[in-house]
C-alpha positions as CSV (number, residue, x, y, z in Angstrom):
1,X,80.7,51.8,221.0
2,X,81.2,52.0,217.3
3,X,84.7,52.7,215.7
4,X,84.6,54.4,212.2
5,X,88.0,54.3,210.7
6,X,88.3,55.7,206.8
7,X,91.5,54.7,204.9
8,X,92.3,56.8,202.4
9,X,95.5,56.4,199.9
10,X,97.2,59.8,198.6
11,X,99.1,59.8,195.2
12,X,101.4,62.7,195.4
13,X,101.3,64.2,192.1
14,X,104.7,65.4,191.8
15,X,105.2,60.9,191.7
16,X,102.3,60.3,189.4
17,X,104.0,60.0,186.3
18,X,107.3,58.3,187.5
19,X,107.9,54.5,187.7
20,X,107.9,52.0,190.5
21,X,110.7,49.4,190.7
22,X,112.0,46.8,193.0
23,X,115.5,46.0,193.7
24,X,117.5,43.2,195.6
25,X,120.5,44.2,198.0
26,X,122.9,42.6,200.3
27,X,121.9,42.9,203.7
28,X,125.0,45.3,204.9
29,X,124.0,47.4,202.2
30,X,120.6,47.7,203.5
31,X,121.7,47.5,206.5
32,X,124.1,50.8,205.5
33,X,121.1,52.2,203.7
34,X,118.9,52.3,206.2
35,X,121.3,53.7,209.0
36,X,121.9,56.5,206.5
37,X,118.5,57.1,206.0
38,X,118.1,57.3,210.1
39,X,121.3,59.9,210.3
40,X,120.0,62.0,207.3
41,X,116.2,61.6,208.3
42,X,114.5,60.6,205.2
43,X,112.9,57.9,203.6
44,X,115.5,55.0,202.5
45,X,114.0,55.4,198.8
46,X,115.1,59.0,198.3
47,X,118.4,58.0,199.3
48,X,117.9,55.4,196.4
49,X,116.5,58.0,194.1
50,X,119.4,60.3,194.9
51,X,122.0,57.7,194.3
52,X,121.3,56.4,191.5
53,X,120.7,59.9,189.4
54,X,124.3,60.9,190.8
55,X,125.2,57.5,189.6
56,X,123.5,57.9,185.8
57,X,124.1,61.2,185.6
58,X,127.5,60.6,186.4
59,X,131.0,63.2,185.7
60,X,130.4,65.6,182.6
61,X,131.7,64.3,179.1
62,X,134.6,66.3,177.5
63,X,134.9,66.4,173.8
64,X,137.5,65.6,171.7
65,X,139.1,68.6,171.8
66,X,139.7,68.4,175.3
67,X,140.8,65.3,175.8
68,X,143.5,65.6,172.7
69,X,144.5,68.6,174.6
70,X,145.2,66.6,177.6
71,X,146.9,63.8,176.2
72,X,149.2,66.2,173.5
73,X,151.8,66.1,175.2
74,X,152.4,62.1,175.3
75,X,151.8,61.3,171.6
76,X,155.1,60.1,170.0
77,X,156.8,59.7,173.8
78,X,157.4,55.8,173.6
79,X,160.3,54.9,171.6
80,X,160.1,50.6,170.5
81,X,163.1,49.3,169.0
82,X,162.3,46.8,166.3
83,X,163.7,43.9,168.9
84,X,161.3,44.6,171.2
85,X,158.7,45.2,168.6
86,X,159.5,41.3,167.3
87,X,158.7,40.2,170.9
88,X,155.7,41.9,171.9
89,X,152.5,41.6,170.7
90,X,151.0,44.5,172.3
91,X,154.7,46.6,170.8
92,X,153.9,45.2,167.6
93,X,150.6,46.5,167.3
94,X,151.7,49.7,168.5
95,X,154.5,50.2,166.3
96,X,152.3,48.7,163.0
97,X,149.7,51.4,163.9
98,X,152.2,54.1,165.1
99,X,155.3,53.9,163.3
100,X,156.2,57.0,161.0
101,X,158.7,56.3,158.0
């Protein structure tokens, strides 16, 4: 009896043009990974792949405007007596770069 096997290897081309990497981890976080992988029923990488663009992508940037909006309301709220200025460094910096004649 003669057994023909044929091997084949599929590049999916939606993965062509993207990178390969390898990575180190603890074992409990593999460990975690690939329980996670198990619940959700994927392959550990996309977990990887999904991590790590939430991760790089990260929280929206706000501009300027937005953050001096937020923090308005605070500017000129500390008051430093010149004693305390005299024994703090971080006060004196403060009051050198804040102080209004």
């Amino acid at each position: 009896m003669l057994l023909t096997v044929h091997c084949s290897c599929n590049t999916m081309q939606c993965m062509k043009n993207d990178d390969q990497i390898t990575l180190r981890v603890a074992r409990d976080v593999a460990a975690a990974l690939e329980q996670r992988a198990r619940e959700r029923r994927v392959p550990k990488s996309q977990l990887v792949r999904e991590a790590l663009e939430a991760y790089l992508v990260g929280p929206p940037r706000e501009d300027a405007a937005e953050t001096w909006s937020r923090v308005a309301p605070l500017v000129g709220s500390v008051a430093l007596d010149p004693g305390s200025a005299e024994r703090d460094a971080l006060a004196r910096r403060l009051r050198a770069h804040n102080w209004r004649s």
